[in-house]
C-alpha positions in Angstrom: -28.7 5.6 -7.6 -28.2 2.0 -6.0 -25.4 1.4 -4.0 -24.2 -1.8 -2.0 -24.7 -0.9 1.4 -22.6 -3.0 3.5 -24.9 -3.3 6.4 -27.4 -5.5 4.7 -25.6 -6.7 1.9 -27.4 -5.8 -0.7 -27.5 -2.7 -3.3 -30.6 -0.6 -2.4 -31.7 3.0 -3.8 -30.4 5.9 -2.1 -31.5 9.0 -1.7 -30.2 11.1 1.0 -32.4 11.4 4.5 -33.4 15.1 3.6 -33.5 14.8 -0.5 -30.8 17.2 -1.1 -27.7 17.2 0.8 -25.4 13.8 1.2 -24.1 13.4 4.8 -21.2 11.5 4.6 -18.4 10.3 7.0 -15.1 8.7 5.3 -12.4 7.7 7.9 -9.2 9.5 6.2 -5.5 8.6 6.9 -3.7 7.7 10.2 -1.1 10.3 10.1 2.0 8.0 10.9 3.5 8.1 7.8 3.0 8.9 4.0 -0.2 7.3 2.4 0.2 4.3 0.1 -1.3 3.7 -2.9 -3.2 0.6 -1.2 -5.1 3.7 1.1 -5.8 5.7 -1.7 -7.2 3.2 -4.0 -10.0 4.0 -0.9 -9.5 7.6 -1.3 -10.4 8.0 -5.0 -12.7 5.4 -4.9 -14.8 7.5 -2.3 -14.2 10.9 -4.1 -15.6 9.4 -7.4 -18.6 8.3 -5.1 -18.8 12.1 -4.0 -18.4 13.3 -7.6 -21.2 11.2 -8.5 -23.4 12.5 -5.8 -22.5 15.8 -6.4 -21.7 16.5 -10.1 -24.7 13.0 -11.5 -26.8 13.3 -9.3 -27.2 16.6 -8.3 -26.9 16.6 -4.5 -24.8 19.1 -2.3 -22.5 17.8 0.0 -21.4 17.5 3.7 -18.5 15.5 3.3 -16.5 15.0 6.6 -12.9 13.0 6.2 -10.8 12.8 9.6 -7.3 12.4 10.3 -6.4 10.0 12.6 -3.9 11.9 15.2 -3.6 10.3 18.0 -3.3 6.3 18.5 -0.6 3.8 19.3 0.8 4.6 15.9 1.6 8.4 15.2 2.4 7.9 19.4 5.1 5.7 18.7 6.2 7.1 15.6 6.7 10.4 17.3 8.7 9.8 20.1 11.2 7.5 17.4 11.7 11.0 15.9 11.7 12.9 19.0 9.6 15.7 18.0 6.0 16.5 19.5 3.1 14.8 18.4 1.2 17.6 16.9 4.7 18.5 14.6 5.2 14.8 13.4 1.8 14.0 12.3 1.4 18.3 10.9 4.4 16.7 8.0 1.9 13.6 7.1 -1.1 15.4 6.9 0.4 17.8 4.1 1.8 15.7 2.6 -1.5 13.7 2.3 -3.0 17.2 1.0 -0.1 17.6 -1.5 -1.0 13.7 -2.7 -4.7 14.2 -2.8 -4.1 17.4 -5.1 -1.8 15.5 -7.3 -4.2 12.8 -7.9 -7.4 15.3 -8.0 -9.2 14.6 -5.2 -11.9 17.2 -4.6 -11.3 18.8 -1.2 -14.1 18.1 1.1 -15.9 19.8 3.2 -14.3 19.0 6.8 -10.5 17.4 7.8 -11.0 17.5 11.6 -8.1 16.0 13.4 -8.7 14.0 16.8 -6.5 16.5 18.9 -8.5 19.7 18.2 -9.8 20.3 21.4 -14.0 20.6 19.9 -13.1 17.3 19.1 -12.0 16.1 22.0 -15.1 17.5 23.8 -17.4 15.7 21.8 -15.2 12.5 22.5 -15.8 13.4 26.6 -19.6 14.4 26.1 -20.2 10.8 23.9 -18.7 8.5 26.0 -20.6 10.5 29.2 -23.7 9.3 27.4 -22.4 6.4 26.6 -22.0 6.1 30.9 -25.2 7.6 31.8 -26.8 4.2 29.2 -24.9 2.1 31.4 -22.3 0.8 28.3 -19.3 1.6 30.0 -17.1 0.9 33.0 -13.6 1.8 35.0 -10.7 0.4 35.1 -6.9 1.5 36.2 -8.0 4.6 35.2 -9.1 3.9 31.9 -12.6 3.8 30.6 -14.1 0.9 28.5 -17.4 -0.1 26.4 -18.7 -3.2 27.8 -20.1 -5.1 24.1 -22.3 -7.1 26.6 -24.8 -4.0 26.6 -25.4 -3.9 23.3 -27.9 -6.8 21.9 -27.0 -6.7 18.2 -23.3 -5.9 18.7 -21.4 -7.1 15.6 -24.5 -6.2 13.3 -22.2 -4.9 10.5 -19.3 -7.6 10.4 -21.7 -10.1 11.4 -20.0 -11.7 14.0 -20.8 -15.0 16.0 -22.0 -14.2 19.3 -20.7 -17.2 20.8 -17.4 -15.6 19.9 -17.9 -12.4 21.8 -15.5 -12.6 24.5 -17.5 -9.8 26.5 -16.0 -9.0 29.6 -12.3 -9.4 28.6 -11.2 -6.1 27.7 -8.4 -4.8 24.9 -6.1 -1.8 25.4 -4.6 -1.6 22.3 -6.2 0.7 18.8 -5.9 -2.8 16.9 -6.4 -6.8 17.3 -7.2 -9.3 15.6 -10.1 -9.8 13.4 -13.2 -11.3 14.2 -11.3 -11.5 18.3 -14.3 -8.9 20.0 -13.6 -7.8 23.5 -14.8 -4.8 25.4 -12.6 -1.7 24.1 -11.3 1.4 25.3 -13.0 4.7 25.2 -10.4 7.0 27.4 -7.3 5.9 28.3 -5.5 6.1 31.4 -2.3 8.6 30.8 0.9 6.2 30.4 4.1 8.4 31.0 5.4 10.1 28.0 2.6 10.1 26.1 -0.1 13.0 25.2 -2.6 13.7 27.8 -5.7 15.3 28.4 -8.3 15.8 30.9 -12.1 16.8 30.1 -13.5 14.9 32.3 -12.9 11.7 31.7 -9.5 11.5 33.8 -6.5 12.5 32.4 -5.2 10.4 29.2 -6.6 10.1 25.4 -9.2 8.9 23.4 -9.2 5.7 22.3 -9.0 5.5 18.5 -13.0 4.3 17.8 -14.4 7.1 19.5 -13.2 9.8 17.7 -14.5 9.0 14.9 -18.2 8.6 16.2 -17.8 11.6 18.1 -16.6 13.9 14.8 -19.5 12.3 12.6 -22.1 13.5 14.7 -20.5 16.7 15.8 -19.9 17.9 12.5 -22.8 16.1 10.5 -25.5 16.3 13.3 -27.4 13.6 14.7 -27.8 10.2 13.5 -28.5 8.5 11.0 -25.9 9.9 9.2 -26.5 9.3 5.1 -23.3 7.3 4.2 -20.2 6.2 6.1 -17.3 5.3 4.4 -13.4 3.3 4.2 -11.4 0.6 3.7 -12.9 -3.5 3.9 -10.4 -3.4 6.7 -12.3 -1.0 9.0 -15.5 -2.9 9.2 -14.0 -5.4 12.5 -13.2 -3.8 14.8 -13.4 0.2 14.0 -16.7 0.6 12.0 -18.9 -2.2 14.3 -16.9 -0.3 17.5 -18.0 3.5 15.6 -21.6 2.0 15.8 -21.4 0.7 18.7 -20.7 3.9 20.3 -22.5 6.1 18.5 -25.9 3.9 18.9 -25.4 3.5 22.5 -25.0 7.1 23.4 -27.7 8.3 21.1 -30.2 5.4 20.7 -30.3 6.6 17.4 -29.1 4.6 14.2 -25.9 5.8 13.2 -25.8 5.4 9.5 -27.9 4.6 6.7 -25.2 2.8 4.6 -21.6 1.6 5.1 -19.7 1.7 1.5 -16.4 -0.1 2.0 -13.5 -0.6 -0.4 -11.7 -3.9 -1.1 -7.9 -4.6 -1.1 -5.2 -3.1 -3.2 -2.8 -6.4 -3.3 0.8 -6.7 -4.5 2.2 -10.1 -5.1 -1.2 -11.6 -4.0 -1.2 -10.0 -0.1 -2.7 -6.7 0.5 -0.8 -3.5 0.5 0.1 -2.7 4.1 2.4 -0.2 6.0 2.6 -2.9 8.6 3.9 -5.8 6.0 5.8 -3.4 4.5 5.4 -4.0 0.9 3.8 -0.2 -0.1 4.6 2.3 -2.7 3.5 6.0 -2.2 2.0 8.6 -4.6 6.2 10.1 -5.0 7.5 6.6 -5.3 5.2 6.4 -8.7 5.8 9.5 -9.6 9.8 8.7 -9.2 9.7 5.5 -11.4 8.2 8.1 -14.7 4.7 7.1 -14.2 2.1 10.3 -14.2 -0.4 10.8 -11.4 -3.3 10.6 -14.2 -2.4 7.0 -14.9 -2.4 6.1 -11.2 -5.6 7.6 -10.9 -7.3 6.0 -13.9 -5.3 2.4 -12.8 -6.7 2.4 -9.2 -10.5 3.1 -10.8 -10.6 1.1 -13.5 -11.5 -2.5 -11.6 -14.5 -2.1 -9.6 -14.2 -0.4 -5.9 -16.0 -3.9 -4.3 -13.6 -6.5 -6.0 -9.6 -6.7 -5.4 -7.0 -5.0 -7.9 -3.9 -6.4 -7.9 -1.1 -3.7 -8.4 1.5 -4.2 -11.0 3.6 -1.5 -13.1 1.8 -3.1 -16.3 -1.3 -1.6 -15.4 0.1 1.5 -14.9 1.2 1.5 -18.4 -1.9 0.5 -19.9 -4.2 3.2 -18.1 -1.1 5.6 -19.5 -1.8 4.5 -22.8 -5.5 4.3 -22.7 -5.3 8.1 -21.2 -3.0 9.4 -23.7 -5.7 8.1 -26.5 -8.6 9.5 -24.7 -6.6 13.0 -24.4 -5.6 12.4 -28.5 -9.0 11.6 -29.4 -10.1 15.3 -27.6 -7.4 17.3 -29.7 -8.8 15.7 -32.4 -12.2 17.1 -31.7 -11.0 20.1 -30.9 -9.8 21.1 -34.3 -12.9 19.7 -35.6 -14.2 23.2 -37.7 -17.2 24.0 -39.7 -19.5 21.5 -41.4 -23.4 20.9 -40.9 -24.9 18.9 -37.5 -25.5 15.7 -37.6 -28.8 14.4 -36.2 -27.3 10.7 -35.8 -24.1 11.9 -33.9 -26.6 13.7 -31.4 -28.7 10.3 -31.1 -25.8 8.5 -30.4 -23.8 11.0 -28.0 -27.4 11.3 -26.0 -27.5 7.3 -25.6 -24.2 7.0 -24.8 -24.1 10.1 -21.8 -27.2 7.9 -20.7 -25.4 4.6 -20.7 -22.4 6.0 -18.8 -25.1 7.6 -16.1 -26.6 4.1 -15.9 -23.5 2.5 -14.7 -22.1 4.8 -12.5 -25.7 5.0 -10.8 -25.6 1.4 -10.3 -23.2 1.0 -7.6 -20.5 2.6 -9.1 -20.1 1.0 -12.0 -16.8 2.4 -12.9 -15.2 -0.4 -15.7 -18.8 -0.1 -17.3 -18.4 3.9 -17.3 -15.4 3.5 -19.0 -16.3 0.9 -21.4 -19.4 3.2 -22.4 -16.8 6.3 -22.8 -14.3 4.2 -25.4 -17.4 2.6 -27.6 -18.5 5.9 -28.1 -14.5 6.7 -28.5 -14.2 4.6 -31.2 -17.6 5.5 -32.9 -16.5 9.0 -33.1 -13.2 8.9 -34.4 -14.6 6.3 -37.0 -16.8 9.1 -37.9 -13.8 11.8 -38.1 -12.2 8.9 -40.2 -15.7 9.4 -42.9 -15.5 11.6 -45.9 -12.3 13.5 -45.1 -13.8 14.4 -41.9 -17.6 15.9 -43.1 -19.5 13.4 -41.1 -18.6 15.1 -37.9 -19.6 19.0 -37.9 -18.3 21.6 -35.1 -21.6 21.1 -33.6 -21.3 18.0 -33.5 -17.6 18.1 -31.8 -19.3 20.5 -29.6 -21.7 17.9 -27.9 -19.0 15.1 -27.9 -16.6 17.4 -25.8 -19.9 18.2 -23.7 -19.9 14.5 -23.0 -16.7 13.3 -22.1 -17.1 16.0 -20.2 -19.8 15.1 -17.9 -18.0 11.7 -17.9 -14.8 13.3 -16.3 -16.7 14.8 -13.5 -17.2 11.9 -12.1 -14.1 10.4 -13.3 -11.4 12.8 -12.8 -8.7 11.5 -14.7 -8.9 13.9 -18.0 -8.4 17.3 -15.9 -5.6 15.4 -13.5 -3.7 14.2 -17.2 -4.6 18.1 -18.8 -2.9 19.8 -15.8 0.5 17.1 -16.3 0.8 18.9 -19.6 0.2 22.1 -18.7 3.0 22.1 -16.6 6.6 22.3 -17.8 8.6 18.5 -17.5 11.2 21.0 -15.6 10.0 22.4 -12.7 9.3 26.2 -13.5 11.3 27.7 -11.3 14.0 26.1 -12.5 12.8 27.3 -16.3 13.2 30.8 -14.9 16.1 30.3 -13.6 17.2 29.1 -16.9 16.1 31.8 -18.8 18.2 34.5 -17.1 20.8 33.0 -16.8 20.6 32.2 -20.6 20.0 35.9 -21.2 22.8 36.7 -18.8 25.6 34.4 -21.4 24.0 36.4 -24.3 24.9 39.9 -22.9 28.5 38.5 -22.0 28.7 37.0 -25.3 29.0 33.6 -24.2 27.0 32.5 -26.7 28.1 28.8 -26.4 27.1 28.6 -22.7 24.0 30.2 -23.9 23.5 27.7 -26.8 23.9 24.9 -24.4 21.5 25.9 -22.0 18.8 26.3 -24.6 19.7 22.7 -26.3 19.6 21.1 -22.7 16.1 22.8 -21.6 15.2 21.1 -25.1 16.0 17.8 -24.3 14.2 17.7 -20.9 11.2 18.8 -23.1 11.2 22.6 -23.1 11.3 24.7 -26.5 12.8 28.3 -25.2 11.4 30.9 -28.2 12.6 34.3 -28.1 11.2 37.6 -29.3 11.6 41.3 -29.3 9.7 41.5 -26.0 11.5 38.6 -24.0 12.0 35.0 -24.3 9.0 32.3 -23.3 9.4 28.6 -23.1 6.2 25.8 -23.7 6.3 22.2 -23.6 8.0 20.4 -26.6 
């Protein structure tokens, strides 16, 4: 497999250190407020990197992905709400779970928040190191990396060193891009704000830190195989997470950097902070499924920008809804002899897809191998009523796609959308008996009326001598 590792700007063959298992680090979701689709066009993006690892080729994983707990952010956000910080950010970080499962990410191994108090530990014991190298210094309580320590500083963003402004230090969890200054490691405790006191003084990390602490706490000293996010995180968090983690350990940190570009709407990029976002639910309220916002935000390549627009949406609708037509169709495929051409062709075509994903993550070429063969196959169906394909046949096309939907994902999010009732089941139930109830009262108009309306939302209620069941209409 060849990916395009950031670092040196170029694809190059990887293989993890140990030639089985994949460590690999992806910074997950400040827990402020809900995710936007913008954030998990980086999500999916990295889980159908992981899938591909994993389920292509054939390596176990160690898959870390953090929440971000504790900055200027979910600090401010907090307080506005007056609750605690460990209760506000608890509501975003399920309902980031309850997003991730509705889109069919593939739970990773480790969700480590920055608050847990291992965490915090390996935050202290790093940035002792990080003292004991001489990278740090004090300052009104607060604790800083001084970038002037550090040779090749600004390695992974490539930044002018004649622009370093070492020496002049930042407080804040952001700035602005390309502006490097010496940042904070500990902060000094500001009143009303969450505090703690390992060592470093009392106060809290800063936000780079944690993130190079959790790495190598959870995926063991450096180099890491992959780290991973948003193009946004490689100035300053990603060069700082080096940064930190190099000067402590003397040790490279990772092997490769995989970063995912933009998510725009109306030609600027999808940000909380500009306030043009939509959400998973806000989709999901407009009609659209989950399935077709997965498929929309994989279907242009993770390293080039996607512009977001409801038309998309559509398309990957339609474009799933053939894919999941084409598979009934196979399914009902019966009897008939194997075909040695069909094999030939299904075998070229699972090696074509393998090809593309392998080369950095070829995803629009994946799916352009999936819909030739697609089209070859329902041609074939088309053939002598049907005798050109056999069962067997159908067997190793449904083998195929598959192996294609591993590393896709979009086929098993769409199957489970139609598995479950358009109503919510619950409210089926509820339904039902109360249906059952108008029958024994004889109010067989109320009774009718509930059965016509279940019908129009989608849901066929059929009775029987052992009970009434509903399916989908």
């Amino acid at each position: 497999m060849r990916l395009f590792n950031t670092l040196t700007r170029t694809e190059e063959d990887f293989v993890p250190a140990d030639g089985t298992t994949v460590r690999m680090y992806t910074c997950g979701l400040t827990v402020y407020a809900r995710g936007h689709i913008g954030n998990f066009r980086t999500f999916i993006s990295l889980d159908v990197l992981r899938r591909a690892l994993r389920h292509q080729e054939g390596y176990a994983m160690r898959h870390v992905m953090n929440f971000t707990d504790v900055d200027d952010k979910t600090i401010n956000a907090s307080q506005q709400a007056g609750m605690s910080l460990r209760d506000y950010t608890d509501l975003y970080i399920q309902a980031f779970r309850d997003d991730c499962a509705t889109l069919g990410l593939e739970p990773v191994e480790e969700n480590p928040r920055a608050t847990d108090d291992a965490n915090l530990r390996a935050m202290v014991d790093m940035i002792a190191q990080l003292k004991t190298h001489g990278h740090t210094y004090e300052s009104d309580g607060s604790t800083y990396f001084r970038i002037a320590t550090l040779p090749d500083y600004g390695k992974l963003a490539r930044l002018d060193h004649e622009g370093i402004q070492a020496g002049v230090r930042v407080d804040t969890d952001t700035y602005d891009k390309q502006d490097a200054r010496d940042f904070v490691l500990w902060k000094a405790t500001k009143a009303g704000e969450p505090t703690w006191d390992y060592g470093c003084g009392p106060g809290r990390p800063g936000w780079h830190i944690a993130c190079s602490a959790m790495a190598l706490r959870l995926l063991g000293e450096g180099p890491i195989d992959i780290h991973g996010g948003g193009i946004d995180l490689i100035f300053p968090h990603h060069e700082n997470e080096i940064a930190q983690a190099e000067g402590a350990t003397g040790r490279q940190f990772s092997r490769f950097w995989v970063h995912v570009e933009f998510l725009h709407l109306d030609h600027k990029k999808m940000s909380k902070s500009l306030g043009n976002v939509y959400n998973v639910q806000d989709i999901l309220d407009r009609g659209f499924k989950a399935s077709a916002l997965r498929y929309a935000l994989i279907s242009v390549h993770y390293r080039k920008q996607l512009t977001f627009s409801f038309e998309i949406l559509t398309q990957a609708d339609a474009a799933l809804t053939r894919l999941t037509d084409f598979l009934a169709r196979i399914d009902r495929v019966a009897g008939g002899d194997a075909h040695p051409e069909i094999a030939s062709r299904v075998t070229a075509a699972r090696e074509e897809f393998r090809s593309k994903i392998a080369s950095d993550l070829n995803v629009p070429g994946g799916l352009g191998v999936m819909f030739e063969l697609l089209r070859e196959m329902n041609a074939a169906m088309d053939q002598e009523g049907g005798r050109a394909l056999g069962a067997a046949d159908a067997d190793l096309i449904r083998e195929a796609f598959e192996e294609f939907d591993k590393v896709l994902g979009v086929v098993a999010v769409r199957r489970r959308e139609e598995a479950a009732p358009p109503v919510p089941e619950e409210e089926v139930r509820a339904l039902i008996d109360e249906r059952r109830q108008a029958r024994r009262d004889r109010q067989f108009g109320k009774a009718d009326d509930i059965r016509a309306g279940l019908e129009a939302r989608g849901v066929i209620l059929e009775d029987s001598p052992t009970g009434t069941r509903w399916k989908r209409k």
